[in-house]
NUVO-391694 format. One line per field, with one value per residue (C-alpha): residue in one letter; x, y, z. Coordinates in nm, 2 decimals, always signed. Example, Ala and Ser with C-alpha at 12.3 -4.5 7.8 and 13.67 -1.06 7.14 Angstrom:
<pts>
residuo <- [a; s]
x <- [+1.23; +1.37]
y <- [-0.45; -0.11]
z <- [+0.78; +0.71]
</pts>
This chain:
<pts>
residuo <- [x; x; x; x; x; x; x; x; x; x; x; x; x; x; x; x; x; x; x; x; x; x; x; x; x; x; x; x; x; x; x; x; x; x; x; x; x; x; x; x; x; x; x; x; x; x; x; x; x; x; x; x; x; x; x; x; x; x; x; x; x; x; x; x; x; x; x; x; x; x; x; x; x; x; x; x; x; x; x; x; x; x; x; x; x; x; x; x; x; x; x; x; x; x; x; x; x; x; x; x; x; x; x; x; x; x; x; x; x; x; x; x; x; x; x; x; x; x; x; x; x; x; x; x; x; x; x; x; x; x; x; x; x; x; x; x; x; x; x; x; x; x; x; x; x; x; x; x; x; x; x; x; x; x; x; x; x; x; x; x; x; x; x; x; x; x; x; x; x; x; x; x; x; x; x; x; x; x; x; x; x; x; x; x; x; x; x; x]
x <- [-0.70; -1.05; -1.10; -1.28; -0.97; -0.73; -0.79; -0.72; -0.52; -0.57; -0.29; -0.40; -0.15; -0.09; -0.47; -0.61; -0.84; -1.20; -1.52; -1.50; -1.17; -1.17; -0.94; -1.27; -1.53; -1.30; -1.29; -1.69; -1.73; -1.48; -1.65; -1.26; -1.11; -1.00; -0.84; -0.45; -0.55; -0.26; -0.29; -0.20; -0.29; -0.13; +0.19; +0.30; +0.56; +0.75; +0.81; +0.45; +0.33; +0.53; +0.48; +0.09; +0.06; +0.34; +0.05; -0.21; -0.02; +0.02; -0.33; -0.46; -0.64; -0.63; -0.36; -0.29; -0.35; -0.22; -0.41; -0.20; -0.21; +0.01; +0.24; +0.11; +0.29; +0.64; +0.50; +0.45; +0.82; +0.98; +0.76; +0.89; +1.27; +1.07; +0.92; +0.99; +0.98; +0.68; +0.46; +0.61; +0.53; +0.15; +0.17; +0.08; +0.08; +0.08; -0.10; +0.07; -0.10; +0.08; +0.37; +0.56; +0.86; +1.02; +1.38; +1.22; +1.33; +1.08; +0.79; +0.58; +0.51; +0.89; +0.78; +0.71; +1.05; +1.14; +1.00; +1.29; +1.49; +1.26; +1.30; +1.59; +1.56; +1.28; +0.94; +0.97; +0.58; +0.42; +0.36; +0.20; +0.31; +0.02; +0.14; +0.02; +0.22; +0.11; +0.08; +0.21; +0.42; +0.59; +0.78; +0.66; +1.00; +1.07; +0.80; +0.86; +1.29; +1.04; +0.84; +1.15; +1.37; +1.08; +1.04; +0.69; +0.48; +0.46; +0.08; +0.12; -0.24; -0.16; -0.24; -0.44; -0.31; -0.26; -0.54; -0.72; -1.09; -0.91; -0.86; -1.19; -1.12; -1.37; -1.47; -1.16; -1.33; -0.96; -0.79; -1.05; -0.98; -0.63; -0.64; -0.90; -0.66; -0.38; -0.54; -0.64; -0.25; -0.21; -0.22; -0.41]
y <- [-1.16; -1.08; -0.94; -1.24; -1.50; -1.31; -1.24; -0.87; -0.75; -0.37; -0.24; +0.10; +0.34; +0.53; +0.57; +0.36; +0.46; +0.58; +0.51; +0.73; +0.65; +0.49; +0.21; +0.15; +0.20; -0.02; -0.31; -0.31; -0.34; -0.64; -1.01; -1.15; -0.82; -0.79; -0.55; -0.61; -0.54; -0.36; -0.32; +0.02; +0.26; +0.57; +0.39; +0.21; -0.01; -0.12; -0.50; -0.55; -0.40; -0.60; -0.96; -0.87; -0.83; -1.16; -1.33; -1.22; -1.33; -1.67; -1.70; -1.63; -1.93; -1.80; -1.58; -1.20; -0.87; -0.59; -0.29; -0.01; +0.31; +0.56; +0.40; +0.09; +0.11; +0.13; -0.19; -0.39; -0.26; -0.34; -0.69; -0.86; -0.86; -1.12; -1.31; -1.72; -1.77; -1.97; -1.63; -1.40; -1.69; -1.59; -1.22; -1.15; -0.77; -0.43; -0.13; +0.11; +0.48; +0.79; +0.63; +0.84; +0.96; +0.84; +0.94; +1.28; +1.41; +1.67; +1.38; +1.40; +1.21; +1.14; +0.79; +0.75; +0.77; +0.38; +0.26; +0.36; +0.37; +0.32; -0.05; +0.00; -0.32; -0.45; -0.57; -0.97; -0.90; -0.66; -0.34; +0.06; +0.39; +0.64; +0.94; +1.33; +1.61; +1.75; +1.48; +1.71; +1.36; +1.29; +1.49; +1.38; +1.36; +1.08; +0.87; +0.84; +0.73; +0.48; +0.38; +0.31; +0.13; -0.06; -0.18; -0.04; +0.16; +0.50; +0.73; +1.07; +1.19; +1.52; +1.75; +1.52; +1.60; +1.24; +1.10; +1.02; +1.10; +1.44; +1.52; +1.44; +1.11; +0.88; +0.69; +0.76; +0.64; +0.76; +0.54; +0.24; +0.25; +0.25; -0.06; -0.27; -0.18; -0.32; -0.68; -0.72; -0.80; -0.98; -1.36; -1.60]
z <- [-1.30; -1.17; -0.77; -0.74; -0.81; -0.59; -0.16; -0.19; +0.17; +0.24; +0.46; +0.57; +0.70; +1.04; +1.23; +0.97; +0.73; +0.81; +0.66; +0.40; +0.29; -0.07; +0.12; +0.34; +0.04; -0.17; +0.10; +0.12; -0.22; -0.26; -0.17; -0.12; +0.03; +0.45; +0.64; +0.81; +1.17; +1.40; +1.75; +1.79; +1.48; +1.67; +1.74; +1.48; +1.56; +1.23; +1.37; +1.46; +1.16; +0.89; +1.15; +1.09; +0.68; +0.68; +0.93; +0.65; +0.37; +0.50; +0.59; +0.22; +0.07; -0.32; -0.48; -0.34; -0.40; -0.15; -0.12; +0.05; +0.16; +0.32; +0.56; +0.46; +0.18; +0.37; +0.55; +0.24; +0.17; +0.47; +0.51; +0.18; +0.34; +0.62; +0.39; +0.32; -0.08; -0.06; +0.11; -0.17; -0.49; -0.33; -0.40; -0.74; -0.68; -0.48; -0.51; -0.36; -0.28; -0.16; +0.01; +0.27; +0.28; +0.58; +0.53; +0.54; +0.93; +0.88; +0.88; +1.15; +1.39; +1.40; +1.51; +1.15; +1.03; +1.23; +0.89; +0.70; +0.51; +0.22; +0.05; -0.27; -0.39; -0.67; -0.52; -0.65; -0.83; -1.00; -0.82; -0.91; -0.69; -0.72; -0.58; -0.58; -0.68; -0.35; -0.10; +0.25; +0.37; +0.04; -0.24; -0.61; -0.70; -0.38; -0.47; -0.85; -0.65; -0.49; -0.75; -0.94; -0.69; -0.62; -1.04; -0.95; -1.27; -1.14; -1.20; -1.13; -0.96; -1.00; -0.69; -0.48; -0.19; +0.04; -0.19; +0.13; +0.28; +0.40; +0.04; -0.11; -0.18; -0.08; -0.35; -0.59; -0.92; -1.11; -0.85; -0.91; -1.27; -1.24; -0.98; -1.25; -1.51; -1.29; -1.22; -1.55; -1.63; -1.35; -1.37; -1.19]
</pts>
C-alpha cells in the first residue's frame, strides 16, 4: 500500500508531540496524514481519548493507517474494544512506537496508569511495536509481552531511549524505513 492510498491517523501520546518530534516531522511530510486532537494533553482521560481516535476512524474517507506514539499506543489498544466491525474492516494497520507500560505503579504521572491494563487480546490488523531497550516508561522485556499479545511484529531500537524529540529523534530516518517497509505489505 502506498501513504498516498491510505488516511494515515497519528495518535500522539501524553502532551503531544512537539515540532521536532518525528510524529510531527512525519505528519508534515504526509499529503493524507492528520493529527487525533484531545482536549486536554496533560490530563488524559482514557474515555475521551479512545471516543476521539473512534471519531477519526469513522471520519476516514480511504483505508487507515494509525501512527502512534507513546500513550497513544495504549489508546489504539484500548479503542479497538469500542469499535463497531465496520470502523475496524477500515484499519489496515498500526504502527506502534514506544508504548508504555501502564501496569507499571512506578509510571509517572500515576494518572497514566487509568489506561490499563494493557490490551491481551490480538489487534484484528496488522500491527509493529518498536520499542528501545531503554525507553525510562517501559521495560524491553514488557513491550516485546505487548507486542506479542497484540500479534504485533516486534523491532528492537536498541537504546533509544523514548525514541522521541527528547532522545534525538526528530527525524527518525531508522523508524521511517521501518514504517515504508511496513505499508509496503499492507493491502489496499
Amino acid at each position: 500500500m502506498k501513504i498516498s492510498q491510505a488516511d494515515i491517523i497519528m495518535v500522539p501520546g501524553y502532551t503531544n508531540s512537539d515540532a521536532d518530534h518525528w510524529q510531527s516531522r512525519w505528519q508534515n511530510q504526509m499529503k493524507t496524514a492528520r493529527r487525533v486532537d484531545q482536549e486536554d494533553w496533560l490530563k488524559p482521560v482514557v474515555e475521551d481519548w479512545t471516543a476521539n481516535l473512534i471519531a477519526a476512524v469513522s471520519e476516514a474517507t480511504a483505508p487507515v493507517v494509525l501512527i502512534a506514539h507513546s500513550l497513544g499506543g495504549q489508546v489504539v489498544a484500548q479503542a479497538i474494544a469500542g469499535m463497531e466491525d465496520s470502523q475496524l474492516s477500515t484499519i489496515r494497520g498500526a504502527f506502534i512506537v514506544a508504548p508504555p507500560d501502564v501496569e507499571n505503579p512506578s509510571l509517572r504521572p500515576r494518572h497514566l496508569m487509568t489506561f490499563g491494563p494493557y490490551r491481551r487480546e490480538p489487534f484484528p490488523f496488522p500491527s509493529v511495536v518498536v520499542a528501545s531497550q531503554n525507553d525510562p516508561f517501559c521495560s524491553i522485556e514488557t513491550a516485546a509481552e505487548m507486542a506479542l499479545a497484540w500479534g504485533s511484529k516486534f523491532v528492537d531500537a536498541r537504546e533509544s531511549g523514548h525514541i522521541n524529540s527528547d532522545s534525538g529523534h526528530g527525524p527518525w530516518p531508522d523508524g521511517l524505513m521501518v514504517f515504508a517497509n511496513f505499508m509496503k505489505n499492507l493491502k489496499a
